[in-house]
DRENTI-39955 format. One record per residue: residue number from 1; residue in three letters; x, y, z of N, C-alpha, C in turn. Coordinates in steps of 0.2 Angstrom, whole numbers. Example, Ala and Ser with C-alpha at 12.3 -4.5 7.8 and 13.67 -1.06 7.14 Angstrom:
BEGIN
REC num residuo  n_px  n_py  n_pz ca_px ca_py ca_pz  c_px  c_py  c_pz
REC   1     ALA    66   -28    39    62   -22    39    66   -16    39
REC   2     SER    64   -11    35    68    -5    36    64     0    39
//
This chain:
BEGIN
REC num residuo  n_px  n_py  n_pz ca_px ca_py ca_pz  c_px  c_py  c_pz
REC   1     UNK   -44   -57  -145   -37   -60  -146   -32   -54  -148
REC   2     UNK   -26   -55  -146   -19   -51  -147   -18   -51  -155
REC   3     UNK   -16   -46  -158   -16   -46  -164   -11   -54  -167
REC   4     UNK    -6   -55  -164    -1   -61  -166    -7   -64  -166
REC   5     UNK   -12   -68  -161   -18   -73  -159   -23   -73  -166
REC   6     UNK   -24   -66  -168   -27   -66  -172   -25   -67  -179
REC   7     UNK   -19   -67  -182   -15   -68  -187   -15   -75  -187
REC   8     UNK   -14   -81  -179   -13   -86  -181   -23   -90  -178
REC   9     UNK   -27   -85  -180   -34   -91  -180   -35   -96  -181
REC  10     UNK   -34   -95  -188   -35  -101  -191   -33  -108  -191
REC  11     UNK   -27  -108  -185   -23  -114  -185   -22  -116  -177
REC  12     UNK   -20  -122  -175   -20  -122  -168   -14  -120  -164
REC  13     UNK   -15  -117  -155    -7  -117  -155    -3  -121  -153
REC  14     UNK     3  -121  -156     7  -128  -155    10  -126  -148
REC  15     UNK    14  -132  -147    19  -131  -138    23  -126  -142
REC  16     UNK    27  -126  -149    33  -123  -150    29  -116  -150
REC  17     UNK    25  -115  -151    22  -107  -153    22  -103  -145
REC  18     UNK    20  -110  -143    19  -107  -133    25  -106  -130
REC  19     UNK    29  -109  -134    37  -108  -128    38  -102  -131
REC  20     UNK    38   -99  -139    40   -94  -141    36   -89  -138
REC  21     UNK    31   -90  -137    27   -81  -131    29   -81  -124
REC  22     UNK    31   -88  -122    34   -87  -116    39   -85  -116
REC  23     UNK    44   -86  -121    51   -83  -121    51   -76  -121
REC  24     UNK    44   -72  -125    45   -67  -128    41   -64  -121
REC  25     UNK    38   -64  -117    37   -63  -111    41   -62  -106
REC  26     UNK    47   -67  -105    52   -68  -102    56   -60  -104
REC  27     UNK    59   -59  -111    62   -53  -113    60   -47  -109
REC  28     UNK    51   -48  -112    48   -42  -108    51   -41  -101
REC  29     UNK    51   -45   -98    54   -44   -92    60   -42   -89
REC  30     UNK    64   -44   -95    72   -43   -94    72   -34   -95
REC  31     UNK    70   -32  -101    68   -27  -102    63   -21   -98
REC  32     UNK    61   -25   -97    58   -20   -89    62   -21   -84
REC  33     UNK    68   -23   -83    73   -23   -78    77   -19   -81
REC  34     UNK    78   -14   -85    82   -12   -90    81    -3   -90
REC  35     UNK    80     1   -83    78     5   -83    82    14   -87
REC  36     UNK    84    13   -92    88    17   -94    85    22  -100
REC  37     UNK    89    25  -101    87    31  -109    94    31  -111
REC  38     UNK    93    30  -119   101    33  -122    97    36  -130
REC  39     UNK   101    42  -131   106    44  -127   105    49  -120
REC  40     UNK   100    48  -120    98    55  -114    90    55  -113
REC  41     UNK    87    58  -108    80    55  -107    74    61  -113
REC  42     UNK    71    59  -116    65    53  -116    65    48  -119
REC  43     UNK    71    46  -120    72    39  -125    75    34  -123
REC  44     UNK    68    29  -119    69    24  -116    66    18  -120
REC  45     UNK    71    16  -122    70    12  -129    68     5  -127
REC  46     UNK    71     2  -122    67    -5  -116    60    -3  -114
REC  47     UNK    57     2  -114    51     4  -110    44     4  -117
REC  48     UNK    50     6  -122    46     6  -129    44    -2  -131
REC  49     UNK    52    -6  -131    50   -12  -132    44   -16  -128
REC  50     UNK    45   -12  -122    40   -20  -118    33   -16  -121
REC  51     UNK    31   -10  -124    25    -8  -126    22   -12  -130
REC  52     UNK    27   -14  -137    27   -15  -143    26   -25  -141
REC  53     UNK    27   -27  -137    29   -32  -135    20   -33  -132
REC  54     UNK    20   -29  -130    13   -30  -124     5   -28  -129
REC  55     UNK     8   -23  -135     4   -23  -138     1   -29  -145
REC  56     UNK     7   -33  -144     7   -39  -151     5   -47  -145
REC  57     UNK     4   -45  -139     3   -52  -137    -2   -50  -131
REC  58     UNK    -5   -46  -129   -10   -44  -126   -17   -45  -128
REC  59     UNK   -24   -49  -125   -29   -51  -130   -32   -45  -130
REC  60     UNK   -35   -44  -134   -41   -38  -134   -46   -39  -128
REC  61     UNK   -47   -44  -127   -52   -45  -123   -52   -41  -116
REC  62     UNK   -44   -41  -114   -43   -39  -108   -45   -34  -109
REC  63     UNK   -43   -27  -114   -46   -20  -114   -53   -20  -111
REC  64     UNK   -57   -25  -116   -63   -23  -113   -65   -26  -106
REC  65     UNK   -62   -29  -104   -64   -33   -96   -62   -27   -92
REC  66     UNK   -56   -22   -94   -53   -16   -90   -55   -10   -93
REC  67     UNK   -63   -11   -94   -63    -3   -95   -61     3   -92
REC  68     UNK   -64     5   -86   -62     8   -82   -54    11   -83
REC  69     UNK   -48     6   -82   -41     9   -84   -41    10   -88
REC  70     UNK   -43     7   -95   -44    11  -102   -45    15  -103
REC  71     UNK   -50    20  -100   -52    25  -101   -49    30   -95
REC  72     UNK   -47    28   -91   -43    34   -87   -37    37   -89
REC  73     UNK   -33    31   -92   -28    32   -97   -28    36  -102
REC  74     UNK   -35    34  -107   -36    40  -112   -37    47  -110
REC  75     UNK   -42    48  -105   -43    52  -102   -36    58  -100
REC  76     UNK   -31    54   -98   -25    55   -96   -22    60  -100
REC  77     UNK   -23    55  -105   -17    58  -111   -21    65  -114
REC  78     UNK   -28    65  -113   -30    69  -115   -29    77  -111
REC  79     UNK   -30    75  -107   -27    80  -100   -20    83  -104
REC  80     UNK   -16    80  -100    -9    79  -104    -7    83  -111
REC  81     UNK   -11    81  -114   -10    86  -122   -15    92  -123
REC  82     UNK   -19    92  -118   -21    99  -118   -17   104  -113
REC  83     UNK   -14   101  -109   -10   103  -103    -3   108  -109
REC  84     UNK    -2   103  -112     5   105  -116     2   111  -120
REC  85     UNK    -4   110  -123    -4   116  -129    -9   121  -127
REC  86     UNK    -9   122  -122    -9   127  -117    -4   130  -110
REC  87     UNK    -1   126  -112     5   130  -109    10   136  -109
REC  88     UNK    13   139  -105    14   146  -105    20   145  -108
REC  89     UNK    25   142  -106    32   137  -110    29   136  -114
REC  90     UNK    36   139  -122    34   136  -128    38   132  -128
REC  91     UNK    45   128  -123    48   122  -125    44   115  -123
REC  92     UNK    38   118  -119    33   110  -119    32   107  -126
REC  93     UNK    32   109  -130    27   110  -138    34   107  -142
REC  94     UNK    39   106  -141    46   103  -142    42    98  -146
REC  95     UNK    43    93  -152    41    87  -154    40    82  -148
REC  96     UNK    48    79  -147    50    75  -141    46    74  -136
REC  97     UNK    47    82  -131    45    80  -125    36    81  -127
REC  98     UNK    33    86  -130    29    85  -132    22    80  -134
REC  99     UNK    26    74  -138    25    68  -138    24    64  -133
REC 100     UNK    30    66  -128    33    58  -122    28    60  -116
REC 101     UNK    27    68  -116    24    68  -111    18    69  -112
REC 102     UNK    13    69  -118     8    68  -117     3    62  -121
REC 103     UNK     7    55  -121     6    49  -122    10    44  -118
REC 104     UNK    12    46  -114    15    42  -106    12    38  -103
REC 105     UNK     5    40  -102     3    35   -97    -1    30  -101
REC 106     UNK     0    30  -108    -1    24  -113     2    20  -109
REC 107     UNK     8    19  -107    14    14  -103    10    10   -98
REC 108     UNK     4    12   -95     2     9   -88    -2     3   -91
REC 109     UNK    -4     3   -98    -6    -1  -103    -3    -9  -101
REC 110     UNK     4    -7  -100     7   -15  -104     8   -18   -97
REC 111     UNK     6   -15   -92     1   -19   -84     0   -27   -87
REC 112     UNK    -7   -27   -92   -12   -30   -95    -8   -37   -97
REC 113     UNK     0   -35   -98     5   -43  -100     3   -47   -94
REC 114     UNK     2   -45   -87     1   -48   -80    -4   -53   -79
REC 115     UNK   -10   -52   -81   -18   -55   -83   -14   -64   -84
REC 116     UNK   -11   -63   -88    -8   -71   -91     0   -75   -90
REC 117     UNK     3   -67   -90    11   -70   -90    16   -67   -84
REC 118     UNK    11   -67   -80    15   -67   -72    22   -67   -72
REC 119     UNK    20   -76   -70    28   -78   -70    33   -78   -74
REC 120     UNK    32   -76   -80    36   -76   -88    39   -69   -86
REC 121     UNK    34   -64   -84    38   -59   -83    42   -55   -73
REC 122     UNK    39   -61   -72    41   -59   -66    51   -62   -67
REC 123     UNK    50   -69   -70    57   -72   -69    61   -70   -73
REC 124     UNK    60   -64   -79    64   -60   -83    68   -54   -78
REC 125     UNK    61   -52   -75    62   -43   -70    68   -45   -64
REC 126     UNK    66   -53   -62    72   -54   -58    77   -54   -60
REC 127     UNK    76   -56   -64    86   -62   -67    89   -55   -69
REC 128     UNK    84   -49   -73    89   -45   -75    91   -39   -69
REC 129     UNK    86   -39   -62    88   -34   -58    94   -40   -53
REC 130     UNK    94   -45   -53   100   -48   -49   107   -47   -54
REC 131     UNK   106   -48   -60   114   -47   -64   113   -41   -62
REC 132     UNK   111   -36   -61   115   -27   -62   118   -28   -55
REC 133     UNK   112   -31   -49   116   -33   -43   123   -34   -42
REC 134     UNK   124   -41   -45   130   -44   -45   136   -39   -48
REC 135     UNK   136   -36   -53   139   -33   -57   142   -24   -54
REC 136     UNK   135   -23   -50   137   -18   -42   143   -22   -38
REC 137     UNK   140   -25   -37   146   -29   -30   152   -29   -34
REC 138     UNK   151   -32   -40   159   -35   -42   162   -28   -43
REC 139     UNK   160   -23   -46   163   -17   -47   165   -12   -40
REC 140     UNK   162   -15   -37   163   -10   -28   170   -16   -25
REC 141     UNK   172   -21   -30   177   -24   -26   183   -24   -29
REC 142     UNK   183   -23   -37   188   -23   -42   190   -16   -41
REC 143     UNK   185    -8   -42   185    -3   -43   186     3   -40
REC 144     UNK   182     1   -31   180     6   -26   185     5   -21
REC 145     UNK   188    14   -19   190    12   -14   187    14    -9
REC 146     UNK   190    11    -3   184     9     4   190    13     7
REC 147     UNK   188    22     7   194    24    13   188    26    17
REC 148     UNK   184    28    17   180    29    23   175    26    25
REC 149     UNK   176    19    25   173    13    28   166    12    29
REC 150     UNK   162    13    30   156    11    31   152    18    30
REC 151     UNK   153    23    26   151    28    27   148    28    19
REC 152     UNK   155    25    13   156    24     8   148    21     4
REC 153     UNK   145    18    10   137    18     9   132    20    10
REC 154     UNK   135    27    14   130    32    15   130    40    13
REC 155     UNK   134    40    11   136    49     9   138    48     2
REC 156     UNK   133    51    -2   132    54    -9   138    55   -11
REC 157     UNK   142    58    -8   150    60   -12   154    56   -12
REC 158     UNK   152    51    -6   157    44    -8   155    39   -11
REC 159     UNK   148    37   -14   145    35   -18   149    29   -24
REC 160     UNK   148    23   -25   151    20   -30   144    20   -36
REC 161     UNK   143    25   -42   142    24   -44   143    33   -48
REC 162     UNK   140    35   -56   144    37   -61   150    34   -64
REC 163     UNK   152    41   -69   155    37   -73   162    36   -69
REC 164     UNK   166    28   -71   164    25   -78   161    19   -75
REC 165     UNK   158    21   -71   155    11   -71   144    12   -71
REC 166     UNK   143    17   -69   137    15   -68   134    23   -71
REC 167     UNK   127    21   -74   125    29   -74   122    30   -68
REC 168     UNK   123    40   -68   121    43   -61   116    44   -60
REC 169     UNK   113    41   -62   105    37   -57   104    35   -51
REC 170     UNK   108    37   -47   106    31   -41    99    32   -38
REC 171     UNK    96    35   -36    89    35   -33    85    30   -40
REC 172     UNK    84    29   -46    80    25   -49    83    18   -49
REC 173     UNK    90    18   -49    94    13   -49    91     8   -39
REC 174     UNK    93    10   -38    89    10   -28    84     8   -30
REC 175     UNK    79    10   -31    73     7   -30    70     2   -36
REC 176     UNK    75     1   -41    75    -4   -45    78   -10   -41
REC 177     UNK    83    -9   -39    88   -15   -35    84   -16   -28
REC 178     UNK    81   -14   -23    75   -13   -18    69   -18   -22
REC 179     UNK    67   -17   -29    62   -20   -31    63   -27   -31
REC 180     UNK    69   -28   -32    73   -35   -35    73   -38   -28
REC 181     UNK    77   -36   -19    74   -37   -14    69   -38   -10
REC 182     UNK    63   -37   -12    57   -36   -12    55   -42   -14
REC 183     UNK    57   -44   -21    54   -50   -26    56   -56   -23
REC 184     UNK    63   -56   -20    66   -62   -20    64   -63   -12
REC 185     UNK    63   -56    -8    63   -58    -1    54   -63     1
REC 186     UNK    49   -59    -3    43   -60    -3    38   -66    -7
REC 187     UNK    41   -65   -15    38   -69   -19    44   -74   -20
REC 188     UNK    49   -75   -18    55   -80   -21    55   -84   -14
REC 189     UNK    56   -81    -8    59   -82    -3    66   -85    -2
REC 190     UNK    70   -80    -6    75   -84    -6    80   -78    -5
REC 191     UNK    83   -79     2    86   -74     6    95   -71     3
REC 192     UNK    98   -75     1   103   -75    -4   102   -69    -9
REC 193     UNK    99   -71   -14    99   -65   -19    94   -59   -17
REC 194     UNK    91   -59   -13    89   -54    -7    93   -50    -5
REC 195     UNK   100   -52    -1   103   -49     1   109   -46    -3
REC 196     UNK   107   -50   -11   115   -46   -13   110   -39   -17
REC 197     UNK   103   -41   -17   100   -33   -21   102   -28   -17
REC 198     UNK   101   -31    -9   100   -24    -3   109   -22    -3
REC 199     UNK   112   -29    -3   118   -24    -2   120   -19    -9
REC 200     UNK   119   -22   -14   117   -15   -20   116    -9   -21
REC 201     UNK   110   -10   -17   106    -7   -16   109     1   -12
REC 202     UNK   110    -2    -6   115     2    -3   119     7    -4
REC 203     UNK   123     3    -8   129     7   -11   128    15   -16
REC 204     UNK   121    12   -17   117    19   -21   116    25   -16
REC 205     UNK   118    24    -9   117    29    -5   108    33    -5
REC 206     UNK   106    30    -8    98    30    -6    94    30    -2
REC 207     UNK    91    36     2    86    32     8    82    29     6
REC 208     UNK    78    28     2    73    23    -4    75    16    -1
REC 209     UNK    80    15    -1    84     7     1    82     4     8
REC 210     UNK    84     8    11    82     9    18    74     7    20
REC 211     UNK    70    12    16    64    10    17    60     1    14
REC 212     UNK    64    -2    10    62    -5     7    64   -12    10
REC 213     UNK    70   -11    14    74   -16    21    66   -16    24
REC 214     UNK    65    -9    28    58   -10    32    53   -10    29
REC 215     UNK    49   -12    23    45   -13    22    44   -20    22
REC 216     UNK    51   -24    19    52   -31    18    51   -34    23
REC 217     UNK    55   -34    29    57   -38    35    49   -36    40
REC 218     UNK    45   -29    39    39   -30    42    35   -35    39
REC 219     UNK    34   -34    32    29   -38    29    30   -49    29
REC 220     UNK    37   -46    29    38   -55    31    36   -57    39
REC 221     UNK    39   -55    42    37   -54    51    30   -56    52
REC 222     UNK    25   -50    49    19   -50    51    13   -54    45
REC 223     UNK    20   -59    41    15   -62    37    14   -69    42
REC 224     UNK    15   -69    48    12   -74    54     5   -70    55
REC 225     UNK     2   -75    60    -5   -71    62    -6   -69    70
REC 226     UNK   -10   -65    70   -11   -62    77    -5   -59    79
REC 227     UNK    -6   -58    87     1   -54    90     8   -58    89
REC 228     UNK     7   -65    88    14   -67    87    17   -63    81
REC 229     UNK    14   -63    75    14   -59    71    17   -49    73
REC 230     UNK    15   -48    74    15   -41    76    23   -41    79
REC 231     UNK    24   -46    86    27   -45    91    34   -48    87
REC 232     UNK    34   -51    80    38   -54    77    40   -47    71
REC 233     UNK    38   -42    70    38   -34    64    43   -31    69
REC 234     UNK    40   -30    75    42   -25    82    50   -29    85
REC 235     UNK    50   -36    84    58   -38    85    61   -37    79
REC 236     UNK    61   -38    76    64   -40    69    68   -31    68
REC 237     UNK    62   -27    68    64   -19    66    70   -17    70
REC 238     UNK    68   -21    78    72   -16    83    79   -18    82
REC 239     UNK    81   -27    79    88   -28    81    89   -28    74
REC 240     UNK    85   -25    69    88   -22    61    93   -15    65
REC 241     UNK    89   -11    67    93    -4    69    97    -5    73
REC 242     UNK    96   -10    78   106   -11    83   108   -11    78
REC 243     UNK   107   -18    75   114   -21    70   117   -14    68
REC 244     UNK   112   -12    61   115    -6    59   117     1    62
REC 245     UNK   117     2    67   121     6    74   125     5    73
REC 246     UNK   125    -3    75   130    -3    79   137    -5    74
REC 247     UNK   135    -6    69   141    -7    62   143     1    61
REC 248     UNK   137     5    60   141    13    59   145    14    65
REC 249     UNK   144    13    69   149    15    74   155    12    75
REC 250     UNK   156     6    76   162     2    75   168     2    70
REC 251     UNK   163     3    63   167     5    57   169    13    54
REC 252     UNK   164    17    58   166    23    53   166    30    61
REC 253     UNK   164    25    68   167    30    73   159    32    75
REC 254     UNK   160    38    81   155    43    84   154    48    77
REC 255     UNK   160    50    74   158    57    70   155    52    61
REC 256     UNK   157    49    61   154    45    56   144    42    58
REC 257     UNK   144    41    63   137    39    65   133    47    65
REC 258     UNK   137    51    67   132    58    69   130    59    61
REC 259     UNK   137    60    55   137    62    49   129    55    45
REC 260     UNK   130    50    49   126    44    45   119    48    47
REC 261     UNK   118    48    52   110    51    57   106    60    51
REC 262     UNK   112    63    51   111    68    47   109    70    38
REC 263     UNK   113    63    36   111    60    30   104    58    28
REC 264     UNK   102    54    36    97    51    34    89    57    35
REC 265     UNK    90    62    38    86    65    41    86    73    37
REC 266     UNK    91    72    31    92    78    27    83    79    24
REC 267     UNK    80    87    24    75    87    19    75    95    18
REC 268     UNK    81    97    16    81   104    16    82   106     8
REC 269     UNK    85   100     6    84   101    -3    76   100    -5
REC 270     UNK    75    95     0    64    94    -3    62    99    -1
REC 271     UNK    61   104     1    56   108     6    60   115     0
REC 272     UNK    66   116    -3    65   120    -9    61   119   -17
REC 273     UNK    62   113   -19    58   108   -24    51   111   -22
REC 274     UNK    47   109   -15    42   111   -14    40   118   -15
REC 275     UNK    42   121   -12    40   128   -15    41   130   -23
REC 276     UNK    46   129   -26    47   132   -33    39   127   -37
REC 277     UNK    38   121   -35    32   118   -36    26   119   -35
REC 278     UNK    25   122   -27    18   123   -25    16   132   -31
REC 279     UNK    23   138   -30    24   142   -37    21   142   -45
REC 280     UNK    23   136   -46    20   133   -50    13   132   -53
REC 281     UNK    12   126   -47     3   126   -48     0   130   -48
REC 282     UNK     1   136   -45    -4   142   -45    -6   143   -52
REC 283     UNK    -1   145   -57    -1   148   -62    -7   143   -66
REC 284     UNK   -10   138   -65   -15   136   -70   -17   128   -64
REC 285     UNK   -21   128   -59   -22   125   -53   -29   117   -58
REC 286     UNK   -31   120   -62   -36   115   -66   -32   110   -70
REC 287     UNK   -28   113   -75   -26   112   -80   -17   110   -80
REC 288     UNK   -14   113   -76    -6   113   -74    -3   117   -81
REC 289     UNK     3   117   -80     8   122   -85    12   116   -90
REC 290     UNK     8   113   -92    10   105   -97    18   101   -94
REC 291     UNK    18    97  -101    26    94   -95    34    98   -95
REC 292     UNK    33   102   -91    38   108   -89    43   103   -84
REC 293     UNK    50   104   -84    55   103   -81    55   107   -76
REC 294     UNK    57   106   -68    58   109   -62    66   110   -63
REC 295     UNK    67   117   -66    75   121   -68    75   126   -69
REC 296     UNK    79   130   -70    81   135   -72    77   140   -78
REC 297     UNK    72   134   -80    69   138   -88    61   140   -86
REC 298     UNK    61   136   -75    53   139   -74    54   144   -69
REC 299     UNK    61   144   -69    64   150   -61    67   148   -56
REC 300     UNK    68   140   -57    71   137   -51    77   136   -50
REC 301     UNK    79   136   -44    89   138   -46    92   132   -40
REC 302     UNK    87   129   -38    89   119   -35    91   116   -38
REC 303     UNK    89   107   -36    90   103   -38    85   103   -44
REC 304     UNK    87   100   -50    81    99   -56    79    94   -55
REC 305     UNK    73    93   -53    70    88   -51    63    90   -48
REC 306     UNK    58    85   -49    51    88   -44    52    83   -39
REC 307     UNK    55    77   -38    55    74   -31    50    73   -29
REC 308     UNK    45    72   -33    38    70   -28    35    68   -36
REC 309     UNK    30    61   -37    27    59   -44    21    67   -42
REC 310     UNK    18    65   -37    11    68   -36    11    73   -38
REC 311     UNK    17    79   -35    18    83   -35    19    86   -43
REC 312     UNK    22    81   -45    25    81   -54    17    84   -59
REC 313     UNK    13    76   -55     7    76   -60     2    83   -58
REC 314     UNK     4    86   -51    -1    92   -52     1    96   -55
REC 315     UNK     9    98   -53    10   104   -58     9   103   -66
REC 316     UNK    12    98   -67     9   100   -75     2    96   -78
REC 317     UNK    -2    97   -73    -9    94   -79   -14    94   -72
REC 318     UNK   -13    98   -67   -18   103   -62   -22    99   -59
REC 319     UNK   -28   100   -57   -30    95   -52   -35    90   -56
REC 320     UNK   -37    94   -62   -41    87   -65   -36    80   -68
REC 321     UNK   -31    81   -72   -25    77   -71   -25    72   -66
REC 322     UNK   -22    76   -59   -22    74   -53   -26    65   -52
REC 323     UNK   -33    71   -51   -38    65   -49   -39    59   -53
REC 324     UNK   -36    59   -60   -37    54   -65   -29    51   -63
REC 325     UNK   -25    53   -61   -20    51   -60   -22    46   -54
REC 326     UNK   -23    48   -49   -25    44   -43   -29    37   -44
REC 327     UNK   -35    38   -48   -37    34   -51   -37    29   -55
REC 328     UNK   -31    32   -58   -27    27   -63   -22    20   -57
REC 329     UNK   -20    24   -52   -17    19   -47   -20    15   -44
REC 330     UNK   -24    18   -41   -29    15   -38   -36     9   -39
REC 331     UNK   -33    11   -45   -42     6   -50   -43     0   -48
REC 332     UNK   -37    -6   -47   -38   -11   -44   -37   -12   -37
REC 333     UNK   -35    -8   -33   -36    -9   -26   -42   -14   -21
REC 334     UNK   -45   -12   -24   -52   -16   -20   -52   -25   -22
REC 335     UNK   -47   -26   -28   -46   -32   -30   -41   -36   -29
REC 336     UNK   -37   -33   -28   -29   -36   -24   -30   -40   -19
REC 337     UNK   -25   -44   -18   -25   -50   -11   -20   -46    -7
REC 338     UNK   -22   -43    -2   -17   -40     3   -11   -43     5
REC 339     UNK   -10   -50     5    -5   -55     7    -1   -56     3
REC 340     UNK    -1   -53    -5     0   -53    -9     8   -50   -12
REC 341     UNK    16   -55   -11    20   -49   -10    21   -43   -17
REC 342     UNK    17   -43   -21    16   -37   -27    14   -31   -22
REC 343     UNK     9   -33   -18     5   -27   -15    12   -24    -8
REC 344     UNK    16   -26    -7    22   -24    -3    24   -18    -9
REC 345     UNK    29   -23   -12    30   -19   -20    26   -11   -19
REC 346     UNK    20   -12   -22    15    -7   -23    16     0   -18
REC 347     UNK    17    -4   -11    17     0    -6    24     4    -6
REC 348     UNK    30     0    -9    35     5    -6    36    11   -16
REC 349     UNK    32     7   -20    31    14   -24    29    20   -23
REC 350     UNK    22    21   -19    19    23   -16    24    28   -12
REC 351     UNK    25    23    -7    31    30    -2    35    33    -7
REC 352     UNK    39    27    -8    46    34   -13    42    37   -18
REC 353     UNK    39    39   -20    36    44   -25    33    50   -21
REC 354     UNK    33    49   -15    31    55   -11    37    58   -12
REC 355     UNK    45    57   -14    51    58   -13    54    59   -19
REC 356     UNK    53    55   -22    57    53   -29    51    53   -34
REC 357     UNK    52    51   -42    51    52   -48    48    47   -52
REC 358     UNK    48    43   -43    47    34   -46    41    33   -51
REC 359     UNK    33    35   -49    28    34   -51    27    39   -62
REC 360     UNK    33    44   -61    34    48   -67    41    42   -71
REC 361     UNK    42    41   -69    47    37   -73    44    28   -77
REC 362     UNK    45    28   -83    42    23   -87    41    15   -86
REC 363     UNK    47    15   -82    48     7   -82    45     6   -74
REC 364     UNK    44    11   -68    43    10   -63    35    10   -65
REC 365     UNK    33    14   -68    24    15   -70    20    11   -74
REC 366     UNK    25     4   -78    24     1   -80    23    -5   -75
REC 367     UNK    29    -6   -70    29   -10   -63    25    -8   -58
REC 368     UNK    20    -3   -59    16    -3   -53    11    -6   -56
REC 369     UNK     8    -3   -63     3    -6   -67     4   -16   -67
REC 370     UNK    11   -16   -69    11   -24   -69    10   -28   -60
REC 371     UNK    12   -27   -56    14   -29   -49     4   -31   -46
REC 372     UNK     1   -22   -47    -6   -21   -45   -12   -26   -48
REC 373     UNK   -10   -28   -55   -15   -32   -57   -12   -41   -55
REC 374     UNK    -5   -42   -56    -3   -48   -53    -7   -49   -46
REC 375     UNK    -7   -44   -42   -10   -46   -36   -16   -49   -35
REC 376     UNK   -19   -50   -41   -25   -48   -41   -25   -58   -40
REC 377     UNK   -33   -60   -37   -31   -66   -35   -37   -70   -44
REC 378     UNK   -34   -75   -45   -38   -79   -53   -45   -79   -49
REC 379     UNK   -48   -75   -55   -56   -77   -55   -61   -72   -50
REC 380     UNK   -55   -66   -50   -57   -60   -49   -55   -52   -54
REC 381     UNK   -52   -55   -60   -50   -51   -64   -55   -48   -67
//
């Protein structure tokens, strides 16, 4: 039993008691849509909530049903905290980051709200990534101006987002509003609020967005069977890319499509990240250099960012780390229903984290952990 379960033993549960966990489920959900830090990152104060949230209504039972995750977890944190006080940085050893980074994948924990309250948390995670949608659009129509036409959706500098309307998040912002597409195109089916996450989504200038069009529209296609299926992925892809051709070019010209094509295909800022990283892991390949920031304080004079989870989790916690990190993803795989639209989800975490921060970021690590076990079919948990 949940600690709240255990407080009320003695008595039975009413309906009123049941709405109130369902409602407090629904929260968690909204709050897992709520991907933010204030005032500044490690203080992701929604991502604490749904811990606090998952630890007072989560049964105990589940722990022990979930050995396996429990213990890679701890395992984790254990890596992790020996990764930090062993590090050549004395700014790992900081209280804060110190702390956050090395009790972080405690977060994969609150997964375990999935087991029971699916759809409690799933209808939260929507409602709140469709209102940041809507509130995109409205501010791209009150606020933005559109002098470069179609392009305005695709080049970083002309971006509607920062201050004063949005924080400058957009790749985590993207592949939250991508999730929100995903939920509504696969488990909602309801092409509407689909389309206003993706036009959102866009606007963040994201290739994450992009990937997550083609992830949706395959996996609906070929949620038919045999080649009709297949030959329904292979049409759908091909008159996805006219359409959007043929819009870059009529809206934004021949110089506007080349500049689009070039955007899309940019990876000369990754392939710096990669070197000052693979630098990195040498200096401790077991164990990693604890949770160090890719900047200026490890030698790096790019983008500060590692751009890759993987690549995050090997430099700083080496390859034993690594392996337990993989583990930790992977632990229900053999138990999930493939048709499953979580395991779409699951899939386009996976890519962008070969890219992005996605799988190191708390509210994402928390939705992979939740997504992985939803898929999971009853009476195989």
């Amino acid at each position: 039993m949940s600690v709240l379960e255990s407080a009320a033993a003695w008595q039975p549960v009413t309906p009123a008691a049941s709405r109130r966990l369902s409602r407090l489920h629904v929260l968690a959900g909204v709050l897992l849509g709520l991907p933010v830090s204030y005032p500044d990152v490690p203080y992701y104060w929604a991502a604490f909530a749904v811990m606090l949230i998952a630890l007072f209504t989560t049964p105990f039972g589940r722990l022990n049903r979930s050995p396996g995750l429990v213990l890679c977890v701890l395992a984790l944190c254990g890596v992790a905290t020996l990764s930090n006080l062993l590090s050549p940085y004395a700014y790992v050893r900081e209280p804060a980051r110190f702390l956050t980074s090395s009790v972080f994948y405690l977060f994969f924990l609150a997964g375990l709200l999935a087991w029971d309250r699916a759809r409690e948390l799933m209808a939260g995670l929507a409602a709140a990534i469709l209102l940041q949608a809507l509130a995109v659009l409205a501010m791209s129509v009150v606020g933005f101006r559109w002098s470069a036409g179609v392009l305005n959706w695709t080049v970083p500098e002309l971006r509607l987002w920062g201050s004063p309307w949005f924080p400058d998040w957009p790749n985590f912002y993207a592949i939250l509003l991508s999730t929100g597409f995903l939920l509504f195109l696969l488990h909602y089916r309801r092409w509407l609020p689909a389309s206003v996450c993706m036009a959102a989504g866009i606007l963040t200038t994201s290739r994450s967005v992009y990937l997550a069009l083609a992830i949706g529209l395959a996996w609906l296609a070929l949620s038919g069977r045999g080649r009709s299926g297949v030959l329904r992925a292979v049409g759908v892809a091909a008159l996805t890319v006219l359409v959007a051709t043929g819009l870059v070019r009529v809206l934004a010209g021949s110089s506007g499509l080349d500049e689009f094509v070039l955007r899309m295909g940019l990876l000369s800022d990754r392939q710096e990240i990669w070197a000052s990283s693979l630098a990195l892991f040498t200096h401790n390949p077991w164990l990693g250099v604890g949770g160090v920031m890719l900047d200026e304080s490890v030698g790096h004079a790019g983008y500060a960012s590692f751009h890759n989870s993987f690549a995050e989790v090997l430099v700083r916690h080496g390859v034993i780390g690594f392996g337990l990190y993989l583990a930790l993803l992977f632990i229900h795989a053999a138990r999930v229903r493939p048709g499953h639209a979580g395991c779409a989800i699951l899939l386009f975490y996976l890519l962008t984290a070969l890219f992005q921060n996605t799988l190191r970021h708390p509210h994402f690590f928390m939705m992979f952990s939740f997504f992985a076990i939803a898929a999971i079919p009853k009476g195989r948990e």
